[in-house]
N, C-alpha and C positions, 0 to 999 in steps of 0.2 A: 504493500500500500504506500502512496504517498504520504511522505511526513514531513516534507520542508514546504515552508512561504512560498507562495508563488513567485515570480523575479521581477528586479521591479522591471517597469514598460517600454522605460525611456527610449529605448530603440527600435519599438515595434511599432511606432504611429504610424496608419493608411496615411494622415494629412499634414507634412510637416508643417513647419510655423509659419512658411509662407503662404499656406492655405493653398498649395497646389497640391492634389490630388497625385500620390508616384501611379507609376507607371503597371498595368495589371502585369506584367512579367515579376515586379518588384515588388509585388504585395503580400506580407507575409500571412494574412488573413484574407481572407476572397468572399467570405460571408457580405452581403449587403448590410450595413448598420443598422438602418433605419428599420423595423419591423412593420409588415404588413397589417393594410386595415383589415381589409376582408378576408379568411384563411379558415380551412376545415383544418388544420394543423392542430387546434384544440380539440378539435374530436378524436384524433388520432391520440393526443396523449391521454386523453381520458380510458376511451377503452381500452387501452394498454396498460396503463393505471390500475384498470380493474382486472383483466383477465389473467397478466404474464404475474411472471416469479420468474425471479434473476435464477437462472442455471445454474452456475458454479460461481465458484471465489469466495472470498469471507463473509458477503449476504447470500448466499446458496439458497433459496426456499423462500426468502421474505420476497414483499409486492417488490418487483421493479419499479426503479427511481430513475427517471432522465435524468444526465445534466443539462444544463445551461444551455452546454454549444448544441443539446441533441434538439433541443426541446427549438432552440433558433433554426435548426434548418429543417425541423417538421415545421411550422409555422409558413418560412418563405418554398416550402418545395408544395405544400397546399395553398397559397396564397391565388386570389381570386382575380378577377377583374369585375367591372362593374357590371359585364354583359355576361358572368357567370363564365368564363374562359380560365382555362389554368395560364397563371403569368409565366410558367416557365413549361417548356415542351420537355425537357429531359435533365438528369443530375446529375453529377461526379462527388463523391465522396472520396480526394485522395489525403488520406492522412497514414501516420506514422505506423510501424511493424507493431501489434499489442494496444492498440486503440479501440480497438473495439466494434471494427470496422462489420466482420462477419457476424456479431451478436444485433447489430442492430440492422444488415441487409436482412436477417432473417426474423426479426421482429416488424420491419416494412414489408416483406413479403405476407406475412399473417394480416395487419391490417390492411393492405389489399384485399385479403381472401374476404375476412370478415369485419371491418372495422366499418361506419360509417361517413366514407371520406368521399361522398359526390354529393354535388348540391343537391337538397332537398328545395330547403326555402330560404325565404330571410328574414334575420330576427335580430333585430338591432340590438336587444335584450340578452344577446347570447356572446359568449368569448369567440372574438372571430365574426360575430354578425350573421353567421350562417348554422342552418340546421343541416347536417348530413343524411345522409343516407348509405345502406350499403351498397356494394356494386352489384348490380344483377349477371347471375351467372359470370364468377370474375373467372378466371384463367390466368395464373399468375405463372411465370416460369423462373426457375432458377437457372440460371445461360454461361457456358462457358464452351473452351473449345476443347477441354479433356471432363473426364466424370473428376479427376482431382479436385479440380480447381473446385467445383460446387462442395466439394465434400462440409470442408466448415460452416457454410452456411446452413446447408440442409442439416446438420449433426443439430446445429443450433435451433433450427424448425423442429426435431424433432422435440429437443430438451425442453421450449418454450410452450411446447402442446404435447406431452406425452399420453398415450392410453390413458383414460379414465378421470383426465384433469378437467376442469369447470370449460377451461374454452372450447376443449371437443365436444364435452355435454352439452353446452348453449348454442352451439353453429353446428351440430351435428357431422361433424370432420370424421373421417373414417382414417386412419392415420395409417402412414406405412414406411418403407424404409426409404424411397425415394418419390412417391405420389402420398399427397391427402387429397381426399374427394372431401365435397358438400353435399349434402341431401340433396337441395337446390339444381345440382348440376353443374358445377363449379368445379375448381381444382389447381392444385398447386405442385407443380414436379420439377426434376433438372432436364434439361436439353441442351446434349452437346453433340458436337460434331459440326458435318458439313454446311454450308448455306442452304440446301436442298433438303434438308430435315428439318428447317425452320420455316419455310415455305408455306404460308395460307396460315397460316394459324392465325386466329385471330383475339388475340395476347391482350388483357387488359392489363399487364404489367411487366417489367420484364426486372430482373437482378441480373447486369452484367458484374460477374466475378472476376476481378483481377486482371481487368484489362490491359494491364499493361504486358501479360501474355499473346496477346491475340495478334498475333504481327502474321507477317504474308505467308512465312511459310508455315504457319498453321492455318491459314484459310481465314486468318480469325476479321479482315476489314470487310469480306466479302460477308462475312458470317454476319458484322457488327450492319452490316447494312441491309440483308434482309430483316432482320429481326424490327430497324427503324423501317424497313417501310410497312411494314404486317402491324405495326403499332401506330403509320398515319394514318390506317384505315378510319380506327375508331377513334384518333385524336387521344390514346393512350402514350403511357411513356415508359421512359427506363431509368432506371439507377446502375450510373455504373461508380462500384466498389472498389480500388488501389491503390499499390503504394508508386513512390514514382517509380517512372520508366528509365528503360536506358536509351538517350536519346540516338535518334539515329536509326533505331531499330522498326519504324514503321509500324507502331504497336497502335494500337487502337485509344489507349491510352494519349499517347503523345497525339494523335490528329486530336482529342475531345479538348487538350488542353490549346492548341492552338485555335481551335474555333471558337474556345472563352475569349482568347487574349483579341480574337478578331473581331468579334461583339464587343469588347468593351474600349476596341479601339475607335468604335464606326464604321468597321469596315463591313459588316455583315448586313441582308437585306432580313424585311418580318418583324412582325411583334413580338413574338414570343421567344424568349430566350433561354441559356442554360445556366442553369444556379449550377453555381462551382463550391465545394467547400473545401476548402485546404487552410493547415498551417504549417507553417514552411520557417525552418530553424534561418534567422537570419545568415546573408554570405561572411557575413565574417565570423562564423563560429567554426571554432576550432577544436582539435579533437584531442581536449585537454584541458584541463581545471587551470593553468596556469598562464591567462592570454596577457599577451604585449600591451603597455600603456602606451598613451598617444605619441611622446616622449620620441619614440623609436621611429616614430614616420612622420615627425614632423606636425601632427594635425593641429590646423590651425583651429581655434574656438574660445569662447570665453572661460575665464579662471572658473567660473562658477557652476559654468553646463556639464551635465550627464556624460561625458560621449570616451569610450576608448576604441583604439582600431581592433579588438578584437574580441572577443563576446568568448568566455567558457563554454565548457562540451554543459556542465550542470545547466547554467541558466539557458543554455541553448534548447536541451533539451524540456526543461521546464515550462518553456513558451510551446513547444511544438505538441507538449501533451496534455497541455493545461488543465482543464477540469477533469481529465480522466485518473481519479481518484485512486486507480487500482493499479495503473503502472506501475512496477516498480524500478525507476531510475539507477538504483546502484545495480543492480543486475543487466540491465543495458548496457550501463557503463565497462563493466567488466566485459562486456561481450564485445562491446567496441573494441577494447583494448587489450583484446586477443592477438596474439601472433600472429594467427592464422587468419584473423580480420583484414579482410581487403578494407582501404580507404574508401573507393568507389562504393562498395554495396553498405557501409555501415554511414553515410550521409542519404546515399537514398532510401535505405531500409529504414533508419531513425532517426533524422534530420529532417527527410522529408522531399529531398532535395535533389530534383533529378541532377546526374553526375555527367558528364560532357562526354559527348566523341570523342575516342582516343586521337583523331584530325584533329580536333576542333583546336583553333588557332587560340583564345582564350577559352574560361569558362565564364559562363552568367555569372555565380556568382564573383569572380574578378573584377566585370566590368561591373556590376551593381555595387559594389565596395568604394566605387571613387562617385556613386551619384550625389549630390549636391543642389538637390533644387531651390533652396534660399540664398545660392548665388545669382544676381540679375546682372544680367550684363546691360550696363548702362548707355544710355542714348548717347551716341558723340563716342563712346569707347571703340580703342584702336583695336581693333580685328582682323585674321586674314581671313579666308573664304577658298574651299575646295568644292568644285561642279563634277559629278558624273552625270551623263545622262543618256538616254535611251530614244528609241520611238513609237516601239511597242512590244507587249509583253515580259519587259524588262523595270526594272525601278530607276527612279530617276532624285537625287537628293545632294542637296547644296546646303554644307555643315562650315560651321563656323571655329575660330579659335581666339582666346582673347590674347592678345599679346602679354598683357600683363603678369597672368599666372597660370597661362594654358589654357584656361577654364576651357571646354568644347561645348558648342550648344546646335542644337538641329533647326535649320532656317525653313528647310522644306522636306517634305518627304511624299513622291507619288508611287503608288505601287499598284500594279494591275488588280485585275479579279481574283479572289484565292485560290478559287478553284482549276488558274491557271486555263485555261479551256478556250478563252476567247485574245481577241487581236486587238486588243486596249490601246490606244493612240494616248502618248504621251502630250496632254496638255500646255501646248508651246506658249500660249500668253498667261497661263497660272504658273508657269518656271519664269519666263522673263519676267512677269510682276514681283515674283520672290525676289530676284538679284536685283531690281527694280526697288525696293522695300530697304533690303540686306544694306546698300550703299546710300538711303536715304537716312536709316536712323543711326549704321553706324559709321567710324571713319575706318573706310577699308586702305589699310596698308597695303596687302597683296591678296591677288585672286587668280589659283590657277582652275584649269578646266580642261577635262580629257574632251580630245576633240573632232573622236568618232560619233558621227551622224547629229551632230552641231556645230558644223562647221563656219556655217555664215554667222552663229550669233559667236559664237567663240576666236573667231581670225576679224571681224568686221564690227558688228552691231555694240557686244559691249566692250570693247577696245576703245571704238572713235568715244563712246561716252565718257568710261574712267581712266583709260590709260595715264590720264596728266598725275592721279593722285596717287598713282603707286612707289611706293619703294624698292619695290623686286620685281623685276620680269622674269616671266615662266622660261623664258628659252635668250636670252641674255646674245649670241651668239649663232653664228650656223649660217645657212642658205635662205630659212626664213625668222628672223626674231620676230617674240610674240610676247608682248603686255601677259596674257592670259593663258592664250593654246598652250600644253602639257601633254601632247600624244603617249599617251599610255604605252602605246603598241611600241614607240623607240625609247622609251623609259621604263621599262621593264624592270631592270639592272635595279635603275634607281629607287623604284618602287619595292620591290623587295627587299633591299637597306632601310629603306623607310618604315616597311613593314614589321623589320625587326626590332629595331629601335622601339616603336609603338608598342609592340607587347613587351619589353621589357619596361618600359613607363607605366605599363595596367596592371602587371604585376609586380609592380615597386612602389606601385599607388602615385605615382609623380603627377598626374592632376588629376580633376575631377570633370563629370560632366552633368546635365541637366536631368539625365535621367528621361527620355525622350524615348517612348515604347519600343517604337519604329527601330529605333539606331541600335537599341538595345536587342532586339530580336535579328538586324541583320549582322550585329557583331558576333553571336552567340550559332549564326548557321554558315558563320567564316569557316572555312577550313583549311591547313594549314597546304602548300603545293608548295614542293621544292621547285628553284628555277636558279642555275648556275652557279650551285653552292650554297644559295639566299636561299632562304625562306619566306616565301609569298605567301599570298593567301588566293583563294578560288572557292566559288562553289561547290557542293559536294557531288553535282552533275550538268553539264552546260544547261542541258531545259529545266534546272531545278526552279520549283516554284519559291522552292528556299532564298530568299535576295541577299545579297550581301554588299546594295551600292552604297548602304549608308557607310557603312564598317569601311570602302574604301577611303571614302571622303575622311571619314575618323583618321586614317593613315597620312593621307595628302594634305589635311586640315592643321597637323600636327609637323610634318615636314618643312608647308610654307612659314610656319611661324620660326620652325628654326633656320632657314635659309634667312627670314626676316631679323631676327636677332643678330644676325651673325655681319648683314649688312651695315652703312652706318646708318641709327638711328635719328630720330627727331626727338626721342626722349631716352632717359635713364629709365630701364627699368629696376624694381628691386625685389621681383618677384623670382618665379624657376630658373637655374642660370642657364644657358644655354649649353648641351652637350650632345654627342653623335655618338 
């Protein structure tokens, strides 16, 4: 059982002090705050309230007690709309290894079978505003792509409704070792296997177990995508159940988490969206009671504020398991710090915290360690500015640097459809408005610009306009000089130096940046590509839907400012000093 204080917060706020909302990649809580007016979520804890008894652990036999966080995402995964619609089409439940994750897909599966969670009527009078009702003839399934994976859920169904207990006496459940039937005609089983065993059913519920299993070569997207369209029929849903994935791996898991982060960026179309619930051990915890004061990396902050560059394994953990009373953390602990503990599976097993491509050029959590969003970068401040861009089905993003202390901030960012499928035309007059913007509010020092399939605004258009106020030109030299042009394709060399340097600045912590989703999600699907000794970075496949322009400009955003440094100046600076 838990027996220490919870830890204090100071590093886990969704809204820091500048009241800008981070970034959903960077959010160690994904719960929405605000609680729902309208929700049959009360009815669900109610007759759970009445019927179950905790299975095992030191309450064995007494009523089941929600906690807090259980009791918040029954509330928003039943929450209503005004035309009686569920606000959310489908759920993710990913939290940590021993949370409690299979105790309660198999206590949602039971109130599906019998609980009354559809709108009956409305009753202003009632918790939630609404009267339920039960589901007629429900059809619940337990779903995985092996009979393993369901095993603990179903053990759990069985332990929660055993032979002869009140809930099978009162819903007449005929109970069994992998089906319970309803008098009704109803029923609740596992189904696993192919996408063609999942075919026409028509599922008033589904339990996806351990998604983060269900990757190609077990069938499991095709599998995850029958199952979602056999549940638009009836405007039913699913919960899926996991800890993190391992990224890369094409698991079912990692797409549901990308299509949170693309709802919550804008970029998705529909009303109805996916309650996400995660808590996630901040990136700077370390796997060890004994983390580094600021002292050691410099961090700048007031004498008085909360803040160290590194968070303990305790309090790390203690945030990630928060109200789950039965945890027990020193046994964790000890498991972490096993020999035979890999690093990678003991952050995503009990951190929380999916662990990077053995590729990937950084990890999330690296680059989320220098985010900084109550630094503003101020009107009139000296700046350089790096352009990539595209014409279609490509991302196109012009990122900033401040001279002063590196600081990086994201000016624009366009990115096709997610579903990668269609021939998206790069928006020519919302990219010239941004650089149009960029040199209005700040003082651009230097602006380079790769100069594949932007040729006339990068050799012509924004030359004749700002070339007078530069300090560094891009190509200084040669058959053609250019204010701006920066051809990729014969700076290769150079870019790969550049690239280096860059990761070792994000993992030395040597600046910070805004924390910008976008730039954050294409740093983190960089991957690393050897090129003549160097170490570049590239997608993880030319047609990946994966983008990685902003992560460029991060590289060449970072480079101009040190060629600018390195020039002579119009000011002293007294901030990062300049190095290669």
């Amino acid at each position: 059982m838990r027996t220490k204080k919870p830890p204090s917060q100071h590093w886990i706020a969704t809204v820091p002090s500048s009241g800008v909302e981070l970034a959903p990649s960077d959010r160690l809580e994904t719960l929405p705050v605000e609680l729902p007016t309208l929700t049959l979520g009360w009815e669900a804890v109610r007759w759970a309230s009445k019927y179950l008894r905790q299975p095992n652990g030191p309450r064995a036999g007494q009523r089941f007690e929600f906690t807090k966080s259980q009791i918040r995402f029954l509330l928003h995964f039943y929450a209503l709309n005004d035309s009686g619609d569920w606000l959310y089409r489908r759920a993710v439940r990913r939290l940590a290894k021993g949370s409690g994750k299979s105790p309660f897909a198999a206590l949602m599966g039971l109130v599906e079978l019998c609980a009354p969670v559809r709108l009956d009527y409305w009753d202003s009078n009632l918790p939630g505003g609404v009267k339920g009702k039960a589901v007629s003839m429900p059809w619940v399934v337990i779903a995985a792509t092996t009979e393993a994976q369901t095993e603990n859920t179903m053990r759990m169904v069985r332990a929660f409704a055993p032979k002869g207990s009140r809930v099978v006496r009162d819903h007449g459940l005929d109970p069994g070792l992998t089906q319970y039937n309803v008098a009704a005609g109803g029923k609740l089983h596992i189904l696993t296997g192919s996408a063609s065993s999942a075919e026409g059913g028509e599922f008033t519920f589904v339990v996806g177990d351990e998604p983060e299993h269900w990757t190609p070569a077990r069938n499991g997207p095709e599998f995850a995508a029958t199952l979602a369209d056999n549940l638009a029929k009836s405007g039913s849903r699913m919960l899926e159940t996991c800890n993190s994935w391992e990224p890369g791996a094409g698991s079912v898991a990692e797409a549901s988490w990308d299509s949170w982060v693309a709802q919550e960026e804008g970029r998705t179309r529909g009303e109805s969206k996916i309650l996400y619930d995660a808590r996630v051990a901040p990136p700077n915890t370390v796997l060890h009671d004994e983390p580094e004061n600021c002292e050691r990396f410099g961090c700048r902050h007031e004498p008085d504020e909360p803040h160290r560059a590194e968070i303990g394994l305790t309090e790390g953990l203690e945030h990630v398991y928060g109200d789950c009373w039965w945890a027990n953390l020193d046994a964790i602990k000890e498991r972490i710090w096993d020999l035979q503990s890999l690093e990678s599976d003991s952050r995503r097993k009990y951190l929380n915290q999916p662990v990077a491509d053995e590729r990937a050029w950084v990890t999330p959590q690296e680059w989320a360690k220098l985010t900084d969003v109550d630094r503003v970068v101020a009107d009139g401040e000296d700046v350089v500015l790096f352009f990539d861009g595209s014409k279609s089905r490509d991302a196109t993003a012009l990122v900033g640097c401040c001279m002063s202390d590196g600081h990086v901030f994201t000016e624009y960012v366009y990115e096709p459809d997610p579903k990668h499928t269609t021939e998206d035309v790069v928006p020519v007059t919302a990219v010239d408005s941004a650089v149009i913007r960029a040199h209005e509010k700040y003082n651009v020092v230097a602006f380079f610009a790769d100069v594949q399939e932007w040729q006339g605004f990068v050799r012509v258009t924004w030359p004749d306009r700002y070339k007078d106020q530069y300090w560094v030109m891009a190509a200084p030299s040669g058959r053609e000089p250019a204010h701006i042009a920066w051809d990729m394709r014969s700076h290769a060399y150079e870019f790969a130096e550049a690239a280096e340097v860059c990761h070792e600045e994000i993992v030395s912590a040597r600046f910070t940046h805004d924390g910008d989703s976008r730039t954050a999600r294409h740093v983190g699907n960089a991957r690393n590509s050897p090129y003549k000794g160097r170490m570049s970075i590239s997608k993880e496949s030319p047609d990946s839907a994966r983008k990685i322009d902003a992560a460029v400009c991060v590289i060449g955003a970072r480079m101009v400012r040190r060629l600018a440094l390195a020039a002579t100046p119009k000011k002293v600076y007294t901030g990062e000093a300049f190095f290669i």
